[in-house]
C-alpha positions in Angstrom: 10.4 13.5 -14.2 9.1 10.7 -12.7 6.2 8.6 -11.0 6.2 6.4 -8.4 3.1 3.8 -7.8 2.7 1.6 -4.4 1.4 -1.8 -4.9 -0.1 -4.0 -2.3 1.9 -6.9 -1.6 1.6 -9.8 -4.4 4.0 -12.2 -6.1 6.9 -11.2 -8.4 4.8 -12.3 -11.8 2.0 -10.6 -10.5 3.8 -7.3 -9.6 5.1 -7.2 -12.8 1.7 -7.7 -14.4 0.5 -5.0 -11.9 3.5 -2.1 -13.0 2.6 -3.0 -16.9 -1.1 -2.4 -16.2 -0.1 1.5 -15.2 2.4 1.4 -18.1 4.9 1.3 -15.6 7.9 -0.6 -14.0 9.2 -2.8 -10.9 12.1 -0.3 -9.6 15.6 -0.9 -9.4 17.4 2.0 -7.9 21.0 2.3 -9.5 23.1 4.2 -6.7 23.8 5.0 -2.8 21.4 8.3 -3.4 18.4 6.8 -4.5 18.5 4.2 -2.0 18.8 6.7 0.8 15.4 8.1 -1.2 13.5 5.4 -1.3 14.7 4.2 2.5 12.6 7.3 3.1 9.3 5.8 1.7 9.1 3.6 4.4 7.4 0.6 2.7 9.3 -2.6 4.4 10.1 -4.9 1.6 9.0 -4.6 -2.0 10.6 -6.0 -5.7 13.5 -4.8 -7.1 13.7 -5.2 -10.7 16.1 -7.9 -10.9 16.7 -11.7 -11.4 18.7 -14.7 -11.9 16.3 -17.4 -13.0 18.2 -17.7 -16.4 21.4 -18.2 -14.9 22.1 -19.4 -11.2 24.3 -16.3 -9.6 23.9 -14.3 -12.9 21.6 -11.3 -11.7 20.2 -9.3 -14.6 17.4 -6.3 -14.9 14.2 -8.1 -15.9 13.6 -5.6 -18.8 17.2 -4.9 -20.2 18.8 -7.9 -19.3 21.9 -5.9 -18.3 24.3 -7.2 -14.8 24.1 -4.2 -12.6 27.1 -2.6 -14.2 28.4 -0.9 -10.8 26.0 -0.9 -7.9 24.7 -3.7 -6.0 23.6 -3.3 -2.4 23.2 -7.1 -1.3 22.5 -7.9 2.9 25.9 -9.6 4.2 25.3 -13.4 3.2 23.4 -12.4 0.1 22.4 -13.3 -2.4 22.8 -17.0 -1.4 21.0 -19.3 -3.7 18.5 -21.7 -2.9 16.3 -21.0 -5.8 15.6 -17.9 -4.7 15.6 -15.7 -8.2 14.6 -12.7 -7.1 15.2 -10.2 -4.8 14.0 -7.4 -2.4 14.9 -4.0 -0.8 14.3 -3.9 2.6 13.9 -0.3 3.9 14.2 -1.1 7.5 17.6 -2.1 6.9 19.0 0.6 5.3 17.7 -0.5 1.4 20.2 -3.6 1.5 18.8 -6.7 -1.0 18.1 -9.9 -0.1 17.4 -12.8 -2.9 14.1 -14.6 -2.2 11.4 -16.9 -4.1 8.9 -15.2 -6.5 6.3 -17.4 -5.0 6.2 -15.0 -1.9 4.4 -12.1 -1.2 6.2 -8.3 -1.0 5.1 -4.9 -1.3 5.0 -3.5 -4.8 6.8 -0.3 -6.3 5.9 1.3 -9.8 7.8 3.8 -11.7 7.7 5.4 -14.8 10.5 7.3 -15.6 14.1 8.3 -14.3 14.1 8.5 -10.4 15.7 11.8 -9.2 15.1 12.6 -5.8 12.4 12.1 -3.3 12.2 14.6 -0.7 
């Protein structure tokens, strides 16, 4: 089972801040289904829970520390640096990632537990 949360749009500390408050997390969806799911939700941009801020080109989850062991889904071009540690899901192109700057402003996403399917 699982809950999902939307967030206004707010920094990446602050989003993270904002999920913990609900006792909840950023989300991170982990294969082609659940990005076609939450593609569906509509919601432009918002934080996906990962980062490489301790290691330039080294993207971890922010709460496991674990690489994305098999799926990634990053724009063409992506991620490309230039101290941008953190990235997005866009869902108006097809739930690709791009890496931007936590200092900017995107739509949040909550969840607490395992994401199944939306429909």
């Amino acid at each position: 089972m699982y809950v999902l949360h939307r967030g206004g749009k707010m920094i990446f500390d602050e989003a993270v801040k904002y999920c913990e408050s609900f006792d909840m997390k950023i989300i991170f969806p982990q294969d082609n289904g659940e990005t076609k799911d939450l593609v569906k939700l509509d919601y432009g941009q918002f934080w996906i829970a990962i980062t490489d801020s301790d290691s330039e080109g080294n993207w971890t989850n922010i709460y496991t520390g674990e690489k994305p062991k098999w799926y990634t889904k990053w724009k063409e071009g992506e991620p490309n640096g230039n101290g941008e540690d953190h990235a997005v899901f866009n869902t108006k192109n097809e739930g690709l990632w791009t890496d931007v700057k936590g200092s900017n402003k995107y739509n949040t996403i909550c969840i607490k537990g395992k994401l199944y399917i939306l429909s």
